[in-house]
N, C-alpha and C positions, 0 to 999 in steps of 0.2 A: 867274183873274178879276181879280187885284189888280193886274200888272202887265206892261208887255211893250208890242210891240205889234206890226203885221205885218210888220217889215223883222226883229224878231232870230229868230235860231236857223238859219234855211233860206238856206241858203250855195247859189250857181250851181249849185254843183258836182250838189249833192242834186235841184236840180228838172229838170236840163238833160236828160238819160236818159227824163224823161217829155216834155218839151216833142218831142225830137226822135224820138220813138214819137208824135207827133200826140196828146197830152193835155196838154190846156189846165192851166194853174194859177192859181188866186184866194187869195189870202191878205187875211184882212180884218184891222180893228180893230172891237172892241167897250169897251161904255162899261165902264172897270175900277170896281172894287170899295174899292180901298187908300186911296182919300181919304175915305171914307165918303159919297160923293156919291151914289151908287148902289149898288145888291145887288141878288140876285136878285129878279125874274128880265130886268133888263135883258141883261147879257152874252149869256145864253143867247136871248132871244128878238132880240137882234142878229145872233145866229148864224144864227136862222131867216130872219130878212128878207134877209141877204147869201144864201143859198141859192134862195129867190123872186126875189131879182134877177135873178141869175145865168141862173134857169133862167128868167124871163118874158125875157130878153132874148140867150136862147141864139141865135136863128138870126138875130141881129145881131150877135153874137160869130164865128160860125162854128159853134156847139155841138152835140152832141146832150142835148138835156134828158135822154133815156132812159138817160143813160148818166153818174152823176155820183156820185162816191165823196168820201168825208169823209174830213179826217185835222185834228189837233192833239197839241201837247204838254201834259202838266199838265193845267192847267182846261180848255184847249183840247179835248183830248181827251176829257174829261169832256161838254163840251158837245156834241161830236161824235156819242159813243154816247148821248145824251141824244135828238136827232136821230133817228140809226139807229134807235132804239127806238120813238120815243111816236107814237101815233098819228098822220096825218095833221092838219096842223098849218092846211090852208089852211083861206079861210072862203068859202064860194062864194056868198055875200048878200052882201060887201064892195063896196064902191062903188070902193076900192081894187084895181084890176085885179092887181097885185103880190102880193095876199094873198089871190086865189084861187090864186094857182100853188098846186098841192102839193109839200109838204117832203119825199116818200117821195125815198131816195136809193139805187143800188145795194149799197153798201161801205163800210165803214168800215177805218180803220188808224187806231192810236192809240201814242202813247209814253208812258207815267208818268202816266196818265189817271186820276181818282179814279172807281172805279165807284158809291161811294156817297158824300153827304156828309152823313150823319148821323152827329151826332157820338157817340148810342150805339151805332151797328153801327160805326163809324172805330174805338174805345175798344176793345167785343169781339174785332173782327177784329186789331189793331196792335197795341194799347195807347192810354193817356191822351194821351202827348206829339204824335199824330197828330190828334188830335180838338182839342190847344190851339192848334194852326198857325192864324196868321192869314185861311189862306185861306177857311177852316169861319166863325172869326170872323166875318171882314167877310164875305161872303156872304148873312148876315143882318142887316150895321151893327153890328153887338159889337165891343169893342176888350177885351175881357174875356170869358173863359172860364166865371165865376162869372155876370157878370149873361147871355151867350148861355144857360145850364140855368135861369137862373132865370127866365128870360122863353120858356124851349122851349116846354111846352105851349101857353102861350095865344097864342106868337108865331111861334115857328118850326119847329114841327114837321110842318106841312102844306108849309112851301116846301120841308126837309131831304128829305121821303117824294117830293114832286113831282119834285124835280133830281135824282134823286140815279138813273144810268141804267139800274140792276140792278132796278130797281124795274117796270120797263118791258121785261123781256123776254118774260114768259110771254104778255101782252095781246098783243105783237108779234106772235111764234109763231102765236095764234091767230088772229089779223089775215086777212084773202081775202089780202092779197098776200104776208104770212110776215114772217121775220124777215130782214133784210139781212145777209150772213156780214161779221166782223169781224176780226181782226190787230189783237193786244195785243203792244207789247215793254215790258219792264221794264229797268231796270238792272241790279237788286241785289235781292237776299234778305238781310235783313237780320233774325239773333238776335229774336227775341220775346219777351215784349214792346220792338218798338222805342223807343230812348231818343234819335238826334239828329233834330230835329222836319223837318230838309229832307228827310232820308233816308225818315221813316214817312212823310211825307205823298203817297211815291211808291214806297212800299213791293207789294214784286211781288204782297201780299197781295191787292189790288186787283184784279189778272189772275186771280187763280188761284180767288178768289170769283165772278169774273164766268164764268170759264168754268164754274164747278160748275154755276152755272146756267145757263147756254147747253145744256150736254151735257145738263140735266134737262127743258129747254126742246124738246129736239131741233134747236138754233139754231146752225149753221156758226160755230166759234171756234176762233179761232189764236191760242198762247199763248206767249210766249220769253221768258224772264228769263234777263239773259246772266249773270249766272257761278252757272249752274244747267245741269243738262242737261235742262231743260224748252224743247224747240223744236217745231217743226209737224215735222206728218209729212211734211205735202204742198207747205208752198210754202221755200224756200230762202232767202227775205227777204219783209219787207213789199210792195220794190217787185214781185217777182214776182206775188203778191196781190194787187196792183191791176190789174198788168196782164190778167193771167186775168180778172178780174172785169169789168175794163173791156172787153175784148174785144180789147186789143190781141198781136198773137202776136210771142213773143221772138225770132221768125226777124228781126223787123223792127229789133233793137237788137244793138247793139258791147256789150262786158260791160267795155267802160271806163267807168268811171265811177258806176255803176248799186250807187245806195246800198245797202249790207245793215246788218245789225242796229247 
């Protein structure tokens, strides 16, 4: 949520295999975090309205609204399965036509996505140096780790429980429509407690908490942390798990190109 925006990471090469299987791609920007101008829950409820857009003006795009899967890195990610999880987001008394659309989505795929941002389950789960990264900071406006606990209770511990998307799968589960199945990759597994703060703040600890609870949830999850021999049983890379999801069949694609982990 601190930085970035929708042109880095996602190279031709990665989206092209989807466009030319007939799936659309949107990449947005949301308001960051790192100047302290905003925190949550801006980012994230940017994520919700690029979603409402999309889908209120699907069948002026060419779209199927029915048919629309999430993906992000890091916070991205994070906000993604945030998405995939929390209830239905529209509001059907809005005057705003856009914010009746519903947020429910089929899919999720995530990379390096933080499942929770609290910074006492980040602390449990990692260690300390995961829960000091700035991106837990500012998230709530702290530029300081000492005044983020000293101001938690009476300030941030309802936004940390609210964003944080682990938090949101059993209600999912339970939901009339269920949970949306999801594709987690990691990088690295990395010694515990983690000590270099880029490394915990994407540490595959995040995957492998979130799936405990998916499996407890009874909630479709795919887990890969690559220099692990933790992979899916069932799909061969992320992109194949969209496309399953999506509806699209691999008879229809070349296997040039077609990203894996």
């Amino acid at each position: 949520w601190r930085l970035g925006n929708k042109y880095t990471l996602l190279s031709r090469d990665v989206i092209q295999p989807f466009l030319d299987a007939g799936i659309a791609f949107a990449s947005i920007d949301y308001r960051l975090t790192g100047d302290l101008t905003y925190a949550l829950p801006a980012p994230v409820h940017d994520a919700t309205r690029a979603v409402q857009y999309i889908k209120y003006h699907a069948a002026e795009f060419g779209l199927d609204s029915n048919r629309v899967a999430l993906s992000g890195f890091s916070a991205g990610g994070a906000s993604a399965m945030w998405l995939l999880y929390h209830s239905d987001l529209a509001r059907p008394d809005s005057d705003d036509p856009i914010e009746r659309v519903s947020t429910k989505v089929q899919a999720g795929t995530v990379f390096c996505g933080q499942t929770s941002v609290d910074p006492h389950v980040i602390e449990s789960w990692i260690g300390p140096n995961a829960a000091h990264h700035n991106m837990i900071l500012n998230a709530v406006g702290e530029t300081s780790y000492d005044a983020m606990m000293k101001n938690y209770d009476a300030k941030h511990a309802a936004i940390f429980s609210e964003y944080s998307p682990i938090n949101h799968v059993f209600s999912a589960a339970k939901s009339d429509s269920g949970a949306p199945p999801l594709f987690m990759v990691y990088d690295q597994w990395k010694e515990l407690p983690c000590q270099e703060q880029g490394q915990c703040i994407h540490h595959g600890m995040f995957g492998a908490k979130m799936k405990e609870r998916c499996d407890e949830a009874a909630v479709e999850c795919h887990l890969v942390i690559q220099d692990t021999p933790q992979r899916s049983l069932f799909y061969d890379s992320p992109a194949d798990f969209l496309f399953d999801k999506l509806g699209v069949h691999k008879k229809r694609l070349g296997t040039a190109g077609v990203a894996k982990y």
